[in-house]
N, C-alpha and C positions, 0 to 999 in steps of 0.2 A: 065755872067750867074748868075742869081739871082732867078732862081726856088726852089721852095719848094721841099724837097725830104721827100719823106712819110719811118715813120718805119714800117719794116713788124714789125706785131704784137703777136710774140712769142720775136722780139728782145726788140720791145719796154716794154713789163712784164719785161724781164730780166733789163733792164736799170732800169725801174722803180724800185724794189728792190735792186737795187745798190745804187741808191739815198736814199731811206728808209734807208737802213741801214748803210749809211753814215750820214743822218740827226740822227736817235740814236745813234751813237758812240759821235756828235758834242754835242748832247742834257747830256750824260753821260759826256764828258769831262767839260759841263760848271756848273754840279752837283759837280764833284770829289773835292775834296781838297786838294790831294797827288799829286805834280807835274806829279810824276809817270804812275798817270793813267789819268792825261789828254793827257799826251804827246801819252799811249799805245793809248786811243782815239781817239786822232786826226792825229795818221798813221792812226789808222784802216781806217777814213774816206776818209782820203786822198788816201792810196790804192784802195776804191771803186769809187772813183770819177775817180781815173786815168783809173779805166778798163771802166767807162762805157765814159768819153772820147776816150779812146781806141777804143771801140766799135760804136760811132758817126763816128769817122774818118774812118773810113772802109766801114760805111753805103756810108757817102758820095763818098769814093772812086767807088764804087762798081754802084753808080747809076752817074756818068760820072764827079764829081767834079774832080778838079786840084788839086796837090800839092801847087801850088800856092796858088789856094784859101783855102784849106785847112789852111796852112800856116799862110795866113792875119788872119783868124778866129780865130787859136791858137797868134797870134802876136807873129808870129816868120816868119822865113825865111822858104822858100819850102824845103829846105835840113835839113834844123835841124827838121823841122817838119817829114821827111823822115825816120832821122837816130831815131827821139825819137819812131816813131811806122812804124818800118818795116811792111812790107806783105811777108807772102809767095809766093810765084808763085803760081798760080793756076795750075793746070793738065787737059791739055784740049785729048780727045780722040784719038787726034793726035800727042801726045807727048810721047817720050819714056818711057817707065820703065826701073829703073835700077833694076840691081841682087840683 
């Protein structure tokens, strides 16, 4: 399976400001001169690239990609790619509620 999957376009703004604002933390850390604040930096960056990774892998979950394929795309294995970003269960109208 090699189809194109479209972002709905309230998710793709939100990515897109993930990116922006990881591209400014990279662009402030190659300013900085205090080990310090490149390193605060370039987490900050790195935490927004993880959620809006985060948030691709879900897209694709969600419109009928595999774990596997997911997987190859992170270059990694189906299960490490599994255990790095759980899902919840979804709650479908026919599933219990608890107390």
């Amino acid at each position: 399976m090699n189809h194109q999957v479209p972002i709905p376009r309230l998710q793709l703004r939100r990515l897109a400001d993930e990116l922006a604002h990881a591209l400014r933390a990279v662009t402030e850390a190659r300013a900085a001169s205090d080990a310090l604040d490149v390193l605060t930096q370039v987490t900050e960056a790195i935490e927004d690239l993880s959620a809006t990774q985060y948030g691709l892998v879900n897209v694709l979950l969600d419109h009928g990609h595999t774990w596997s394929q997911v997987g190859e795309a992170l270059n990694t294995s189906p299960a490490a790619a599994k255990r790095r970003y759980p899902r919840r269960e979804r709650r479908t109208a026919s599933s219990p509620t608890s107390p």
